[in-house]
C-alpha positions in Angstrom: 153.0 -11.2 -95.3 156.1 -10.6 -97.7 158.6 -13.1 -98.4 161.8 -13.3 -96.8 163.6 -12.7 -100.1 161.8 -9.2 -100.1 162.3 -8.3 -96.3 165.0 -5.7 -95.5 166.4 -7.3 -91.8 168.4 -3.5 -91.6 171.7 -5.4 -93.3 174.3 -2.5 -95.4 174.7 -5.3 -98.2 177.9 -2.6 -99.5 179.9 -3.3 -97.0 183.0 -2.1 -97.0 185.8 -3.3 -94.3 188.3 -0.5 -95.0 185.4 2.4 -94.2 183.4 0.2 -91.5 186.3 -0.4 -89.1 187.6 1.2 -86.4 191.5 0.9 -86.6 191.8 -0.4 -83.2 194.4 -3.4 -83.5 197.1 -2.1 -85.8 201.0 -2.6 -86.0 203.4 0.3 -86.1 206.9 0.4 -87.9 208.7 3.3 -86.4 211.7 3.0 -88.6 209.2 4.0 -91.6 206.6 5.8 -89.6 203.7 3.3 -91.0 200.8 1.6 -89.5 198.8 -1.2 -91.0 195.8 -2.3 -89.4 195.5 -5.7 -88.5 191.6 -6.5 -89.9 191.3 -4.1 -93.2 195.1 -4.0 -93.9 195.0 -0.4 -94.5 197.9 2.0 -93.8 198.8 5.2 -92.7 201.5 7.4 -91.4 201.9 8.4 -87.9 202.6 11.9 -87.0 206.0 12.5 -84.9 204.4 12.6 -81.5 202.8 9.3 -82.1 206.0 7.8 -83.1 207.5 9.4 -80.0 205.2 7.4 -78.1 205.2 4.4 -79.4 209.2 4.4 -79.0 208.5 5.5 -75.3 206.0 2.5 -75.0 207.9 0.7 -76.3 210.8 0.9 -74.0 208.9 1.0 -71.1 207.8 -2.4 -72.2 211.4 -3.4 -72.7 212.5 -2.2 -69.2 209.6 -4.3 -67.8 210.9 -7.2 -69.1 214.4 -7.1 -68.2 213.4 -6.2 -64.9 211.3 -9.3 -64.8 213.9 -11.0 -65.6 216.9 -9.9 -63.3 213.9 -10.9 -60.7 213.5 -14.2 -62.1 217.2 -15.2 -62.3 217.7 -13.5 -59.0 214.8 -16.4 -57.3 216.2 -19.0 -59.3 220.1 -18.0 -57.5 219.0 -17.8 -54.4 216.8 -20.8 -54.6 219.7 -23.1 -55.9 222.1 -21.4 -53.2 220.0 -21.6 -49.9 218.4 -25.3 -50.8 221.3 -27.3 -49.0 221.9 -24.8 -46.4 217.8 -25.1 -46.0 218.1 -28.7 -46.0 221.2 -28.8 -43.8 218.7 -26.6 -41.2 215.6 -28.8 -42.0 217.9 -32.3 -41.0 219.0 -30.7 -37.5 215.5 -29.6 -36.9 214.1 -32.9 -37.8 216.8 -34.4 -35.1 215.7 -32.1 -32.1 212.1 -31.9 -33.1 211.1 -35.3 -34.4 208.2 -35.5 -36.4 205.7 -37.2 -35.3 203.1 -38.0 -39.1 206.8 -39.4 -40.2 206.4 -42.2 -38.2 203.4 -44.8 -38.5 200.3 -44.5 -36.5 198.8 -46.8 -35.0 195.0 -47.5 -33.5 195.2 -46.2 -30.3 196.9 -42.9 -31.6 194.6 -42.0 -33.7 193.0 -38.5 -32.0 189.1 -39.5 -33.5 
């Protein structure tokens, strides 16, 4: 039986991060054209469609957002705008329509 010292378990012991990965996770400078990728640091330039679409993606993203946020403040005006008339609506409701779990219950009430 050999010793583990002389087993190969299948390991590259020259690894090498810049060859062995993938690129996948990489941030893109479009003023200089540049990407770096985020695990092996190594860099590149990007050709002028992908530039292109990384300015397209990019404001797509941006449009998003401020959409998002016109939708946002647009709940938060109407929330702050209709909350007395809603509570205004809720008091005369409460007058006409009293409810009854407001007030306290006693034994022979009880439905069970």
């Amino acid at each position: 039986m050999p010793h583990d010292e002389d087993y190969d378990y299948g390991y590259d012991d020259d690894y090498d991060s810049e060859r062995d990965c993938e690129h996948e996770h990489y941030e893109i400078d479009v003023c200089t054209g540049r990407a770096q990728c985020d695990y092996c640091s190594k860099s590149w330039h990007l050709s002028a469609e992908e530039i292109d679409a990384e300015l397209d993606r990019q404001a797509s993203y941006q449009e998003e957002c401020e959409r998002e946020e016109r939708r946002r403040r647009r709940r938060e005006f109407w929330r702050k705008l209709t909350l007395p008339v809603r509570w205004r609506v809720f008091r005369l409701l409460e007058r006409i329509w009293p409810r009854k779990s407001l007030s306290v219950l006693t034994d022979d009430e009880i439905p069970f």
